[in-house]
N, C-alpha and C positions, 0 to 999 in steps of 0.2 A: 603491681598496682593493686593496692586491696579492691575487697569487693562494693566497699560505700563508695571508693574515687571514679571505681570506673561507673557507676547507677548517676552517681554527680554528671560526669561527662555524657552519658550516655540522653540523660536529660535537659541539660543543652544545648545538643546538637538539635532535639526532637523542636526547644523550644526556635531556635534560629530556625529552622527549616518554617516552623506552622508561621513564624513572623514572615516569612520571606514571600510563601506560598499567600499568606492573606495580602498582605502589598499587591501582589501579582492580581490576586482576584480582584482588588477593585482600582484596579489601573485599567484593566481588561473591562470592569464593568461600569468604569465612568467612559470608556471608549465606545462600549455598545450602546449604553440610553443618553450620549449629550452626540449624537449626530450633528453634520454644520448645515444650516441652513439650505445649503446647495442640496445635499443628501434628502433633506424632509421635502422640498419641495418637488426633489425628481422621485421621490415615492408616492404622493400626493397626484402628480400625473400620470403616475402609470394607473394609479384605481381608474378603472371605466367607468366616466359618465353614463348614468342611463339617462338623460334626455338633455341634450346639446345644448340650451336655452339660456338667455339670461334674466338676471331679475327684472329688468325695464321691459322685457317684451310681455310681460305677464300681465294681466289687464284680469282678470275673471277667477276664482278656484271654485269648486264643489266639491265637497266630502262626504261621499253616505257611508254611511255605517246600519246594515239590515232595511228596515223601514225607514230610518231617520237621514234629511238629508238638510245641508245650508251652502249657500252661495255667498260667497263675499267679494267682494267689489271694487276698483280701485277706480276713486274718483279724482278731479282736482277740489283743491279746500278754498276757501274764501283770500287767501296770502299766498295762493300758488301753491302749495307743499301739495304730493302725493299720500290722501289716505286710503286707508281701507272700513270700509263700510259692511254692515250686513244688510242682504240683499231683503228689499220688502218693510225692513224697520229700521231707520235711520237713528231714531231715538234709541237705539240699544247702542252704547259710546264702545267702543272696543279701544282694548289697551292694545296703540299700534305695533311697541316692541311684540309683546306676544304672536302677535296676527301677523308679523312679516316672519318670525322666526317659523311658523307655522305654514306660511304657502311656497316659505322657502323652498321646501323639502319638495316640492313638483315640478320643479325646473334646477335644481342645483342637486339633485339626486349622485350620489358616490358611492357608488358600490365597494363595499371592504371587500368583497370576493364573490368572481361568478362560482357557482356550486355543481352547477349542470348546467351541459351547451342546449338541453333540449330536455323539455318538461311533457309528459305523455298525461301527466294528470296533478292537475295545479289545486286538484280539491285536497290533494293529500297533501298538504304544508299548509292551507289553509286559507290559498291565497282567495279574496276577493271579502276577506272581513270588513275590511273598509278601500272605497275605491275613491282616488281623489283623484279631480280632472283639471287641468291647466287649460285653460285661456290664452292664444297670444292675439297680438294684435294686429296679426296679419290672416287672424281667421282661423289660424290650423289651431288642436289642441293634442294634449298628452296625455293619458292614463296612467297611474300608477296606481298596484294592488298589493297590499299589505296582507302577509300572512299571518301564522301565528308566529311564535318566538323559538326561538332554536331551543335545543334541551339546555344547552348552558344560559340560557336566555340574557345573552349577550346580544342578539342580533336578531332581527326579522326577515321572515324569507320577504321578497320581494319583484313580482316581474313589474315588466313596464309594455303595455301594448304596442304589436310589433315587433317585441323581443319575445324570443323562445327561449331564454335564458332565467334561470333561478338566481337570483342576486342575495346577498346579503347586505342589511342595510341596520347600523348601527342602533342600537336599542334607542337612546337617545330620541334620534329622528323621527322612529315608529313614533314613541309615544307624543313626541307633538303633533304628529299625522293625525295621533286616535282622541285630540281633544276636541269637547264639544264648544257647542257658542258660552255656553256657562264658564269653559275655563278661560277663552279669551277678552271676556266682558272686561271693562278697565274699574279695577278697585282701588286707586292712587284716589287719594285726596290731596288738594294741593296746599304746598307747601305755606303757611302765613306767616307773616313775623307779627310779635305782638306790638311792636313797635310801629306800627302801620294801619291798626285797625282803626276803620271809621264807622263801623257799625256794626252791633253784636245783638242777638234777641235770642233769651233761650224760655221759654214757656214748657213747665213741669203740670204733666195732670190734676187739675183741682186746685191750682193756686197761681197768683197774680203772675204776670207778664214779667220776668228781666227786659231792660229795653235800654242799653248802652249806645251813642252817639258822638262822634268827633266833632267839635263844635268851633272849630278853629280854622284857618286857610293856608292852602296850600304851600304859601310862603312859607307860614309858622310852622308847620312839619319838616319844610326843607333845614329851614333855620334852626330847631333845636334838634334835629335829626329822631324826630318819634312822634307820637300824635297819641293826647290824654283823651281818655275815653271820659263822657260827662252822665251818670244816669239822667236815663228820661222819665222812665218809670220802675220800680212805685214811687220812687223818691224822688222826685225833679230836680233837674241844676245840682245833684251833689256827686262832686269827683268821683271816681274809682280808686278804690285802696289795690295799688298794685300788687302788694305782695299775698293779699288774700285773693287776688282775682289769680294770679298766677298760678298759686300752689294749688288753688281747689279745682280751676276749669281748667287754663290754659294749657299747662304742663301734660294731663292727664288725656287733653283732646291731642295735642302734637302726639302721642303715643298712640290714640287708638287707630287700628288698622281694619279695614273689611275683608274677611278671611275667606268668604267664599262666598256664592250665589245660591241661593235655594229656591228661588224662583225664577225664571226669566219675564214671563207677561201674565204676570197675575191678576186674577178676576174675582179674587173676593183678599181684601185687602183687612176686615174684619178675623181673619185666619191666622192674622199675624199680629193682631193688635194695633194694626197699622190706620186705622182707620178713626180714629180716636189716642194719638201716641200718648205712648206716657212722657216722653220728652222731645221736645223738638229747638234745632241749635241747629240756628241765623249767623254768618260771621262773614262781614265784607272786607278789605283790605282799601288800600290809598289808591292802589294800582287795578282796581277791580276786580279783583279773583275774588271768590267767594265760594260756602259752602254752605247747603242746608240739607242740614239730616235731619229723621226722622225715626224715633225709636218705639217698639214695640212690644211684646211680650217677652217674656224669658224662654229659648229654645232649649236651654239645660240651667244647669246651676252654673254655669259661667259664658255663656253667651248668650246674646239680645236680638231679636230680627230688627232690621235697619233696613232703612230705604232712601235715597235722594228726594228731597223736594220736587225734583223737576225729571228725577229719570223713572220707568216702569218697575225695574228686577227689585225684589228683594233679597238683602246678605244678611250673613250673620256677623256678629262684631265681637267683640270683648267687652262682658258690662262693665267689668274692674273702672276701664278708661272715662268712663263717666259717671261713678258713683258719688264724686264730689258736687256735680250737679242736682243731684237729690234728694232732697228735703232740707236746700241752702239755707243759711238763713239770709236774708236777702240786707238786712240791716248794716253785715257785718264786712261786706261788699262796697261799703260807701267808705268815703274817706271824714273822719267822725269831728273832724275838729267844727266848731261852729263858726268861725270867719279867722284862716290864718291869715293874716295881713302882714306883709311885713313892714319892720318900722323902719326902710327906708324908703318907705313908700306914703308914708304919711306922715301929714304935720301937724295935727289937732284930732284928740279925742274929748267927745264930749258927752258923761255919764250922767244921765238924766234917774234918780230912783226918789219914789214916794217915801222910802223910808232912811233914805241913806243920805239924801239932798244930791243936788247938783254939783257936779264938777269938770272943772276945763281942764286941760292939759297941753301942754305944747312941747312937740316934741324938738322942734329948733334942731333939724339936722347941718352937719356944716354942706357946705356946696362946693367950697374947696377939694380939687382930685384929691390933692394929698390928704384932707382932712376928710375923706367921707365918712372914714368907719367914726368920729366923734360927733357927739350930740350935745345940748345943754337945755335937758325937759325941765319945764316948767310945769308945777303942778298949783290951780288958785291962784296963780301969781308969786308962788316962792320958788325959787331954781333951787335943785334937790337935787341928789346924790346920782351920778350917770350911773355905775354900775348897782346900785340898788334899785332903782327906775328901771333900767334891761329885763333885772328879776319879777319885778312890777307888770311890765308890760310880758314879757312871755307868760304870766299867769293869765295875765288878758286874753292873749293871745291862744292860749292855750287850753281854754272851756273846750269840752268833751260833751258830745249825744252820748247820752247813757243807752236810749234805745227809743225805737220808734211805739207810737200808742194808738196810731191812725190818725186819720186826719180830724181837727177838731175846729170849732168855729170860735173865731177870733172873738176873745173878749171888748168891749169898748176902748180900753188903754192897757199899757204895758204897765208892769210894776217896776219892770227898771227897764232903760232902752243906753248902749254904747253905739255912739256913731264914732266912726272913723272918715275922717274926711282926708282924704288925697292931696301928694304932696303936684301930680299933674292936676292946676285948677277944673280942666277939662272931662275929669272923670268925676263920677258921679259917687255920694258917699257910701259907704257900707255903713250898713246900721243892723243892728241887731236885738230883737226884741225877747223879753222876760215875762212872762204870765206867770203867776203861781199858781201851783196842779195841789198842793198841800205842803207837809210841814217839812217835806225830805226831797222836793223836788219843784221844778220852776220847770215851764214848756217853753222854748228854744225856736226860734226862728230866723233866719237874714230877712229882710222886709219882702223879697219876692216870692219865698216858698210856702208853701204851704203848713199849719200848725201843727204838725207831725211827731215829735223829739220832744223830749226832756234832758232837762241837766242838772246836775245836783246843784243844791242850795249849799253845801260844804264848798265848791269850786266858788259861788258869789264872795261867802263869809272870809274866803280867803284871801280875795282879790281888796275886798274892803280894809282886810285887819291889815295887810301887806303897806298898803295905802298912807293908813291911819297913822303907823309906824314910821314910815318913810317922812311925812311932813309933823309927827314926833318930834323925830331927831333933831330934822332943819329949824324946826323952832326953838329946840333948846338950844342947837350950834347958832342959833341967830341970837 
């Protein structure tokens, strides 16, 4: 056998072997880390409990840490459920997951490993940095003393009073042991849908009020499954434009989160800007939940001090999450069309202008199911073209607020006024009035709001020349 056949062979037997050897290794090592159930939990019993107790018998905790020390509490709630409270100020909300995984640790205590049967001197591990005391409800309580961290700082020593034993208690545990009331405060804000709000108020420093309203009933939320928000203020009775309320506030509030506490009972609230906010954001739901924040100064170049309307602590936030709310334009928030009507909704318009003359129209919807989407409009008394008419009336329909100019006081009459009268006799008309502001714009109003808006005199010019055209034609085809 030459010398390449036998280096060939010799190289895979080498390679057969390391394949057979690596099989072997993780057969061997899905056998050691997938244990069956039966295995984890009789390993799980052998660790020694250092205090026999269960979580219902636990009624009281105290944690000191050097000088610093807090009692928390365990009440019943107004619905029966078991909370936890801080003892002396009930106004501070604690986030309950936090605060059970937290008193857990003094009654459900598992030692990874006792270390020594008997401790001659417990200053030397450290023990007594923090002492937390159990409560039960039979009177008696428990000690547990938290040392330092092992050198691999995997674990903390730990005795328990009445045991002369040095424990080992998983890093984990320790460090929910070593939190303060600041880390268990609750910073959830609750969840909203925007589909549900009935009332929103966000007021920015130095400039007017937002003031959004659900102006509709219970039924009618159930019934289209969401609820339109209507402004109050600055602009009374005009919708909400969804898709600009969404992307500029809504979106970016679902995202903001309160990152941490920087104060707990703060007594000068001017230190944070909080006492004059630069922003402050109202938002109620159908089902009542609700939130109001309040925003402050800048703590860096990317977080804001925040505070509850109604709780003491202040956090910090993330301003990113509200930047859309500052310096709005408030205009662009409204839904801009000046009265969309739709035309199976009505069956006579009637345009009233100084310089254009008067004109009736009738829209003559059919009533037949099968005939609803057809019409036969009457314009002056000539019946006109249905799909040119359609074109006609969504230019009607279709006038645009250019932009608000404030509020201005009603001239004596309109220069042109459209009433829409309803095809339910019961409802009352819309009408909409025209003042002229100059040679490029006309002021805009429905007859209830205030004379706020303008519209371009190009949007009138085109509704008339549309018009003009239309009963053109039907007179030559006549």
């Amino acid at each position: 056998m030459s010398r390449s056949a036998r280096q060939m062979l010799t190289l895979g037997v080498l390679v057969l072997v390391f394949g057979g050897l690596t099989l072997l290794f993780f057969m061997t090592q899905e056998e050691e880390y997938l244990p069956d159930e039966e295995d984890i939990v009789a390993t799980v019993a052998a660790m020694p409990r250092l205090i026999d107790r269960t979580a219902r018998e636990l009624v009281q905790a105290t944690f000191t840490k050097g000088d610093r020390s807090f009692t928390l509490l365990e009440l019943e709630s107004d619905d029966g459920d078991a909370i936890w409270v801080y003892e002396g100020n009930e106004d501070i909300i604690l986030n309950q997951n936090a605060v059970r995984d937290m008193v857990r640790n003094v009654f459900i205590l598992i030692s990874q490993e006792q270390v020594l049967d008997q401790v001659t001197n417990p200053a030397e591990f450290g023990i007594g940095q923090l002492v937390a005391t159990g409560y039960f409800y039979d009177g008696t309580q428990a000690v547990v003393r938290l040392g330092n961290l092992t050198p691999d700082h995997r674990h903390y020593y730990t005795m328990v009073d009445g045991d002369s034993g040095l424990h080992l208690l998983p890093t984990i545990n320790g460090e929910r042991m070593l939190q303060g009331v600041e880390d268990i405060v609750d910073r959830q804000l609750p969840f909203l849908d925007s589909q549900t709000l009935v009332e929103l108020y966000i007021r920015e420093r130095g400039r007017d009020a937002l003031e959004f309203e659900f102006d509709g009933t219970e039924e009618v939320a159930m019934q289209f499954g969401g609820t339109w928000l209507t402004m109050m203020a600055p602009f009374p009775d005009r919708a909400i434009n969804s898709a600009i309320f969404d992307g500029s506030i809504w979106q970016p509030f679902q995202d903001f989160m309160l990152t941490e506490v920087v104060e707990l009972l703060p007594t000068n609230l001017a230190r944070f800007g909080l006492d004059d906010p630069l922003l402050e954001f109202y938002v109620e739901d159908f089902f009542g939940d609700s939130v109001h924040l309040l925003f402050g100064n800048m703590h860096d170049d990317e977080q804001i001090y925040v505070k509850f309307g109604d709780r003491p602590h202040v956090f910090l936030g993330e301003r990113r999450h509200i930047e859309g709310m500052l310096g709005i334009n408030h205009f662009s928030l409204i839904d801009r069309f000046v009265a969309l009507v739709p035309i199976v909704d009505t069956y006579r318009v009637v345009i009233e202008s100084t310089t254009r003359g008067n004109h009736e129209i009738f829209i003559n919807n059919y009533q037949d199911e099968e005939e609803r989407d057809r019409i036969a409009p009457v314009i002056d008394g000539r019946e006109v073209d249905d799909t040119a008419f359609r074109r006609l009336y969504q230019s009607m329909i279709g006038i645009m607020l250019d932009r608000a100019i404030g509020i201005q006081e009603v001239p004596a009459r309109p220069d042109m006024t459209i009433t829409y009268h309803m095809e339910d006799r019961n409802e009352p008309p819309i009408v909409v009035e025209f003042f002229e502001l100059d040679s490029n714009f006309y002021m805009v109003r429905q007859q209830t709001e205030e004379l706020q808006f303008v519209t371009s005199r190009l949007a009138l010019e085109s509704l008339f020349e549309s018009m003009g055209n239309i009963l053109a034609v039907q007179l030559y085809v006549g």
